[in-house]
Structure formats: structure tokens, C-alpha cells
C-alpha positions as CSV (number, residue, x, y, z in Angstrom):
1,X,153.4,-18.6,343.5
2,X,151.4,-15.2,343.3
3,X,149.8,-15.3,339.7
4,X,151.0,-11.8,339.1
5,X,154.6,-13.2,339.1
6,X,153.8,-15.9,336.6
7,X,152.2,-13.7,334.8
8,X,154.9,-11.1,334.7
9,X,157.4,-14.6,334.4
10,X,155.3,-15.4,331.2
11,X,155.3,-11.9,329.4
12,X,159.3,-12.0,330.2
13,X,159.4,-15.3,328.6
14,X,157.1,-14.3,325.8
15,X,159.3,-11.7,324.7
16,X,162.5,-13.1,324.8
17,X,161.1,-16.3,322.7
18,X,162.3,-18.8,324.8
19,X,160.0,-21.8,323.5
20,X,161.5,-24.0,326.0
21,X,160.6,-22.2,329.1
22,X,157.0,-21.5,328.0
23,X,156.4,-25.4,327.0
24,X,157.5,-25.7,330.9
25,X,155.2,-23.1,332.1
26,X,152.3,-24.6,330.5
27,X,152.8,-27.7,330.2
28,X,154.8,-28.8,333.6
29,X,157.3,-31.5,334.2
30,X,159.8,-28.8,335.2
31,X,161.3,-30.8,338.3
32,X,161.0,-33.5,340.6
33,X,158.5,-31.6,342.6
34,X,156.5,-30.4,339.3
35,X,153.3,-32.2,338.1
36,X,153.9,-34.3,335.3
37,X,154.5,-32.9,331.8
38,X,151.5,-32.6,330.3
39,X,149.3,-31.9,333.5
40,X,149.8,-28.6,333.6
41,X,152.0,-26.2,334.6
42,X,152.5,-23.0,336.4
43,X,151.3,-21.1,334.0
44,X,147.8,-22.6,333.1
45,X,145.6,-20.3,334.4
46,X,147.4,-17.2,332.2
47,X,146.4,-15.5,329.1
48,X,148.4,-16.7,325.7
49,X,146.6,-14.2,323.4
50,X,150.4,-12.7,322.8
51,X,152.2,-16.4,321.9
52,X,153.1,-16.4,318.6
53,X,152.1,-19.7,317.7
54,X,154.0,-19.7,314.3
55,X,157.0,-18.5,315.7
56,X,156.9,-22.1,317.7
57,X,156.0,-23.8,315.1
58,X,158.8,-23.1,313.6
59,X,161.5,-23.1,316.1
60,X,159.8,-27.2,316.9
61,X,162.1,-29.8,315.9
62,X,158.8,-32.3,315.4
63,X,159.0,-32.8,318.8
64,X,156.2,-35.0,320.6
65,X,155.3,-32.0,323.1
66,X,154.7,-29.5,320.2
67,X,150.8,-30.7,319.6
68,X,150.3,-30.6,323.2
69,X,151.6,-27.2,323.9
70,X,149.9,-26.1,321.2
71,X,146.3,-26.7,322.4
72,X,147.2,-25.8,326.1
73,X,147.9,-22.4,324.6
74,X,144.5,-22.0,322.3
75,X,143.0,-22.8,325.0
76,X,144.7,-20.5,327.0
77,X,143.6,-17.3,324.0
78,X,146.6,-18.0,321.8
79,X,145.5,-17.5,318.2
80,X,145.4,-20.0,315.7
81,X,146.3,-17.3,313.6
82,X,149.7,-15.0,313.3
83,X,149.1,-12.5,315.4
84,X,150.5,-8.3,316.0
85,X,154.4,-8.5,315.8
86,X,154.8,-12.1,314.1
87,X,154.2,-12.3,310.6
88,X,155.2,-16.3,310.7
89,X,151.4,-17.8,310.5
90,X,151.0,-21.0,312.2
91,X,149.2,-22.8,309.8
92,X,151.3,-22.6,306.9
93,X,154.3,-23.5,309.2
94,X,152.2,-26.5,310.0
95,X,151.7,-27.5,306.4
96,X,155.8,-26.9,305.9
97,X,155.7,-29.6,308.8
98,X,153.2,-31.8,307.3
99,X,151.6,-32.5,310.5
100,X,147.9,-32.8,310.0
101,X,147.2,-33.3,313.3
102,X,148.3,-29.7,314.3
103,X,147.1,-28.6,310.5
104,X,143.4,-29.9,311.8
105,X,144.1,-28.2,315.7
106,X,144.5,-25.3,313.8
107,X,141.7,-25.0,311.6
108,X,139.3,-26.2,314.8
109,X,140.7,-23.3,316.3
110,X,139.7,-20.8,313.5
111,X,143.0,-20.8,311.5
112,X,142.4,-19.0,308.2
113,X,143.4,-21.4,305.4
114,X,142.8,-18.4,302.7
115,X,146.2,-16.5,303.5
116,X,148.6,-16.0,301.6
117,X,152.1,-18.3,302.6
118,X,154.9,-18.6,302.3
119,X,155.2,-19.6,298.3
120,X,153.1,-16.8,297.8
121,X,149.6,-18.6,297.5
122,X,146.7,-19.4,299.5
123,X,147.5,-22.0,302.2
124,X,144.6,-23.6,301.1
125,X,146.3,-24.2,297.7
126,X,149.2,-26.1,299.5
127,X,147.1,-28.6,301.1
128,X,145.4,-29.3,298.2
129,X,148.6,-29.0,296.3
130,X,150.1,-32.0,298.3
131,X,146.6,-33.8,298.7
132,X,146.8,-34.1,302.2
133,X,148.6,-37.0,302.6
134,X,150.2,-38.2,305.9
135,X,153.2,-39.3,306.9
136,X,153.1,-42.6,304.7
137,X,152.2,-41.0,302.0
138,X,148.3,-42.4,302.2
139,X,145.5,-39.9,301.3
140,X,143.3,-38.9,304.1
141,X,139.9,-39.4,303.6
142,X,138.1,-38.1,307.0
């Protein structure tokens, strides 16, 4: 497929935020004839700088796929960071998720934990807030 379609396919898809079709584009396992999810996708070779990363965040339902995507599209220039036309930051909708794994993607991506979130503080005051603890409720130490 010519990569000015997909890329023309991904703006379309970018500005109607449909999450779903994106995490196909990048990610793959759209059909029998696809590569399997994960391996890539159609769209792997194309710019992310305008994905709103929070705006995903968000919209996830915890899914399994949601780390993945996620680094696929920092790699791919998506900013770790809210970015023009989103104010939902990523970060502190990772914190709201409690999913350190995507809290420390983030932050190795250049995530600013000094903005202000949600409840009106520093996100940095969150994490310490709830003293990083994971999903069993055991302090993480590294």
C-alpha cells in the first residue's frame, strides 16, 4: 500500500479518535493475511507526533495491548507528553490507572512529572502520594 495512503488513512483516523483502528495500524493482527498483533502494522513506518497519547490512555479499558501501542507510538514521535489540541496528559492518566509499567514508559520517554493534574497538584505529588505501589499493594523499591 502506497505510504502516502496510510499516511493520509492515519491522519483520518487520528482525527476522528478511533483508538481501535490506530492500535491496528500500528500494531497489526488486523486479518488473516496481517502480521501478527504486535509485529507491526501498516502503519509503522508513519509519524505519531499528532497521537494524543492521554486521550488513549484514557479511552483503554486496561487492556493488555495498551503498553504495547504505547511504545510503538513513542517510537514512532508520539509525545510522552499532552500535546496541541489534547489537554488530557498521559502521565497523569497513567497514574489514575496505576500502571507503573506505562508510568515508567512514560517518564523514559521524557514525560514531565512536574505538571499540574488532574487534582490540581504536581503529578509528581500523586505518585508520591500513593507511594508507588503496585497492583498488590507492595512498595516498589527499583
Amino acid at each position: 500500500m502506497p505510504s502516502q495512503l496510510i499516511k493520509k488513512l492515519t491522519s483520518s483516523v487520528i482525527q476522528k479518535g478511533d483508538w481501535h483502528k490506530l492500535k491496528t495500524l500500528y500494531l497489526g493482527g488486523g486479518g488473516p493475511t496481517s502480521q501478527p498483533k504486535g509485529d507491526g502494522g501498516l502503519a509503522t513506518d508513519t509519524d505519531a507526533s499528532s497521537v494524543p497519547l492521554g486521550e488513549i490512555i484514557r479511552q483503554s479499558t486496561g487492556s493488555d495491548e495498551l503498553l504495547p501501542l504505547v511504545s510503538v507510538l513513542l517510537k514512532h514521535g508520539a509525545s510522552a507528553n499532552a500535546i496541541d489540541g489534547s489537554a488530557v496528559i498521559p502521565l497523569d492518566e497513567a497514574m489514575t490507572l496505576r500502571n507503573l509499567a506505562l508510568v515508567q514508559k512514560l517518564i523514559h520517554n521524557g514525560a514531565n512529572p512536574c505538571v499540574v493534574g488532574k487534582d490540581k497538584e504536581p503529578i509528581i505529588h500523586q505518585a508520591l502520594r500513593i507511594d508507588l505501589r503496585d497492583k498488590n499493594g507492595n512498595l516498589i523499591t527499583s
